[in-house]
N, C-alpha and C positions, 0 to 999 in steps of 0.2 A: 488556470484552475481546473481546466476540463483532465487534463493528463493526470495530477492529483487527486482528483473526485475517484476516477474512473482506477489508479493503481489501490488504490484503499480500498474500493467495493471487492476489486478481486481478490485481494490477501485476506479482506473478511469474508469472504464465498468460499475459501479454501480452509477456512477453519484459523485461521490465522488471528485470532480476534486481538490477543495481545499489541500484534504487529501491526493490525492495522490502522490505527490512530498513527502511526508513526510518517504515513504517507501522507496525511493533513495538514500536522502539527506543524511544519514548517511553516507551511502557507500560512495556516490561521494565524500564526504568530502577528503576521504583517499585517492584518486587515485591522480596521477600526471596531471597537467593541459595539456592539449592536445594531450594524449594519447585519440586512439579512443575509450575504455569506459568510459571514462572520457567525450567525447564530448556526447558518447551517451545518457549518465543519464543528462547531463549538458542540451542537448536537449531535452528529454522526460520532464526536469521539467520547462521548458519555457514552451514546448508544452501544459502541463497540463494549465499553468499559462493564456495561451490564452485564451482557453477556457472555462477558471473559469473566467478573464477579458470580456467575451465577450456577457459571460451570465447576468453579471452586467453592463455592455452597459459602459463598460469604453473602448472606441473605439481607444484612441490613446495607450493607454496601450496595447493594443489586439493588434495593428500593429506595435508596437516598438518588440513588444516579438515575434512576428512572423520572423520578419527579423532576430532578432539573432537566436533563435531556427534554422530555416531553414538553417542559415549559421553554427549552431554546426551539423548539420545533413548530408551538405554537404559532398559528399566522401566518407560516408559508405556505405557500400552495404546493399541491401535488399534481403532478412533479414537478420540482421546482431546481432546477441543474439537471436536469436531466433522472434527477433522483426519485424514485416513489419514495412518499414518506406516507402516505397513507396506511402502505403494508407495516409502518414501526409503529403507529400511534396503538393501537389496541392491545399489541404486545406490551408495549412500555405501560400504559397504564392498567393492565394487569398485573405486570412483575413490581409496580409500586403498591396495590391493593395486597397482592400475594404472591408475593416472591419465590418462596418456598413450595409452590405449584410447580415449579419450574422441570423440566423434563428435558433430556439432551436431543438434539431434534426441534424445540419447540422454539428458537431464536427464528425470527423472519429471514431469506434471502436478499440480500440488497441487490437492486438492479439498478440501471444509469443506461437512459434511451432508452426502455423496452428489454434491457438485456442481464440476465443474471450472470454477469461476466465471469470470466474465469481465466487466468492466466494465458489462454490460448486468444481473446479477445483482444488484447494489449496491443497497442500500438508502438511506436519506440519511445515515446516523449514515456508515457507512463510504465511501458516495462525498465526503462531507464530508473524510473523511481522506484520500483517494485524492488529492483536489483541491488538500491543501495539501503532500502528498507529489510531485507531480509540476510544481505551480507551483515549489518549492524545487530540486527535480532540472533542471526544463529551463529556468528561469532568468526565468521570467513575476515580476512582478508580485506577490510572497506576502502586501503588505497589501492589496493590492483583493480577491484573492483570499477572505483573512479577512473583507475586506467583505460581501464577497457572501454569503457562507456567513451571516452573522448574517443580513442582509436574507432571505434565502431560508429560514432559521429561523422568521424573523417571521413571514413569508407563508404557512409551512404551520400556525403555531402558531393562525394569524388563520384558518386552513381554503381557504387562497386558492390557486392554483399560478400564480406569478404570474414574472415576466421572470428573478428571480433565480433562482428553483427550476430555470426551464427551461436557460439561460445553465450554472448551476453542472455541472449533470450532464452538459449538450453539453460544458463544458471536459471534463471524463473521458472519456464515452464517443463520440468522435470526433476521434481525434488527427490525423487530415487535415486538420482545418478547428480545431487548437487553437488556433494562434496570430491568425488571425481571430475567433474565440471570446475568447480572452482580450484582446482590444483593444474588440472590445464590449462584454465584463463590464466592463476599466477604465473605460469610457465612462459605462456605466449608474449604475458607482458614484462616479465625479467628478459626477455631474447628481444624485444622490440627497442627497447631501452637501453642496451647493450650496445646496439646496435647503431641509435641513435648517437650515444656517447662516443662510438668510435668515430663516425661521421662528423660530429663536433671537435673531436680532439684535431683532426685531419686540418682546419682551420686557427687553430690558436697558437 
């Protein structure tokens, strides 16, 4: 769950707020409904939802998801996963009193541990997920993607830091140069694959 917590805070720290319930939703799916990590993720993807509604000036949407959000947040402590939620409660229940206050700028920073993460924070489990969250969202390539992420498993599993490790994290942390990035990694992983299949023909 920690890897998942922590790729969602960051794609919501980046402005990503659409995207980022997308690095939860798997998770939450699994948990049991009203267990407290269950309410938590259940919350953070309202929370995101606000403020992705409020940036689109869908004002009663921004105050209907505010009320529920705040009432799945209800009763956890802070920090509670490592999450401040103290910093959302004021906000959320302003944007349900008055939505239309709303100012770009005015959404809280999410942090996890102490830290307002940010794509350079990520470790590999959650840049892992950041990678297959934003290939999905901006419309790259989501099996090379998966490719690489195994190959770049392998290589750190082998002790190596080797093209895919490097490629996988430049997709995340430098969206200037994504879509150049992700035409590389597609590359990398059509020639790795090629490769493999000739090694397997070599046998049958």
């Amino acid at each position: 769950m920690r890897a998942h917590l922590r790729a969602g805070v960051a794609i919501y720290n980046e402005g990503r707020y659409h995207a980022a319930h997308d690095a939860w939703e798997d998770h939450w799916l699994d948990l049991e409904t009203g267990t407290d990590d269950e309410r938590l993720l259940h919350g953070l993807i309202q929370f995101t939802a606000v403020v992705h509604h409020a940036h689109e000036e869908n004002w009663s949407g921004a105050a209907g998801l505010s009320e529920s959000a705040a009432e799945y947040l209800s009763g956890l402590p802070s920090p509670y996963r490592g999450v401040d939620l103290d910093s959302l409660r004021p906000f959320l229940d302003r944007m349900a009193d008055d939505p239309e206050s709303f100012e770009p700028g005015d959404a809280p920073s999410l942090s996890h541990e102490g830290i307002a993460l940010d794509f350079e924070d990520l470790g590999v489990d959650a840049t892992a997920i950041a990678a297959r969250v934003l290939a999905e969202e901006d419309g790259y390539d989501v099996a090379a993607v998966e490719r690489a992420i195994e190959y770049a498993r392998a290589e750190i599993d082998a002790g190596e830091s080797g093209e895919f490790t490097g490629l996988v994290f430049s997709f995340v942390r430098d969206p200037d140069h994504r879509p150049i990035v992700a035409q590389r990694l597609g590359e990398h992983v059509s020639r790795r694959e090629h490769r493999e299949s000739d090694v397997e023909g070599l046998f049958d």
